[in-house]
MARGU-539523 format. One record per residue (C-alpha): residue number from 0; x, y, z. Coordinates in nm, 3 decimals. Each point is the difference from the previous one (the first is absolute). Layout:
residues N
+-----+---------+---------+---------+
: num :       X :       Y :       Z :
+-----+---------+---------+---------+
: NUM :       X :       Y :       Z :
...
+-----+---------+---------+---------+
//
This chain:
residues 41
+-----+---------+---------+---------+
: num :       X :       Y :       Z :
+-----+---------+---------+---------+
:   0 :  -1.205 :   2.636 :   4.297 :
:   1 :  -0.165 :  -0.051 :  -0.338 :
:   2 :   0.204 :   0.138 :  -0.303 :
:   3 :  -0.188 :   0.270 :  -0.221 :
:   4 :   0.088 :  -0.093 :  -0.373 :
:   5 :  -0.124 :   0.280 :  -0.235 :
:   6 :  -0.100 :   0.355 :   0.052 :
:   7 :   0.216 :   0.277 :   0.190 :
:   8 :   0.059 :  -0.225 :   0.258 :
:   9 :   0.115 :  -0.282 :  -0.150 :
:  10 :   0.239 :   0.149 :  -0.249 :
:  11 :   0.115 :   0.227 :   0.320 :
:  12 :   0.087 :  -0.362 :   0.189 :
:  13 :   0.182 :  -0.149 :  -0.297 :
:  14 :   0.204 :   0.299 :  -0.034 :
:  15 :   0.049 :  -0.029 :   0.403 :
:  16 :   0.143 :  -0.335 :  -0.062 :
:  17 :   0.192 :   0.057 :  -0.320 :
:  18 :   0.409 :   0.042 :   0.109 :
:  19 :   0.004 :   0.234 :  -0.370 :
:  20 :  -0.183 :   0.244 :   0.071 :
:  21 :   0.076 :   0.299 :   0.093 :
:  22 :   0.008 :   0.187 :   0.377 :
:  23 :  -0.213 :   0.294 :  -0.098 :
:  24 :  -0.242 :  -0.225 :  -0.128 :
:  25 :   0.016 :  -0.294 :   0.264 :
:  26 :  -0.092 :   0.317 :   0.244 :
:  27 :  -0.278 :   0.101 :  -0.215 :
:  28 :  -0.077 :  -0.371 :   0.024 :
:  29 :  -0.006 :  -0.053 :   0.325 :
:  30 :  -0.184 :   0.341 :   0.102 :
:  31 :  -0.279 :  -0.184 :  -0.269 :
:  32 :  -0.002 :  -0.306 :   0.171 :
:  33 :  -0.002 :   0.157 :   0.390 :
:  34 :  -0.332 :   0.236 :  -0.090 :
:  35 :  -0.171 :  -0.304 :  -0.151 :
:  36 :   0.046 :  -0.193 :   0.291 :
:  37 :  -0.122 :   0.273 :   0.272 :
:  38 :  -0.288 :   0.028 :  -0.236 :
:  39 :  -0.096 :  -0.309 :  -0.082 :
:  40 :   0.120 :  -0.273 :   0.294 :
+-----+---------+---------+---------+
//
């Protein structure tokens, strides 16, 4: 799968894989990165 760099997405995915941040917003993260993929693959 191609990685997004930039944009909602992106940052979303780079916060996904980033062991500091936090679990609130790895969540919010995720839930980003899960509605961009049923929309857009």
């Amino acid at each position: 799968m191609a990685v997004h760099h930039g944009g909602k997405v992106g940052k979303a995915g780079k916060t996904l894989a980033s062991s500091t941040s936090s679990k609130g917003a790895k969540s919010k993260a995720g839930k980003t990165l899960a509605n961009h993929k049923a929309a857009k693959h």
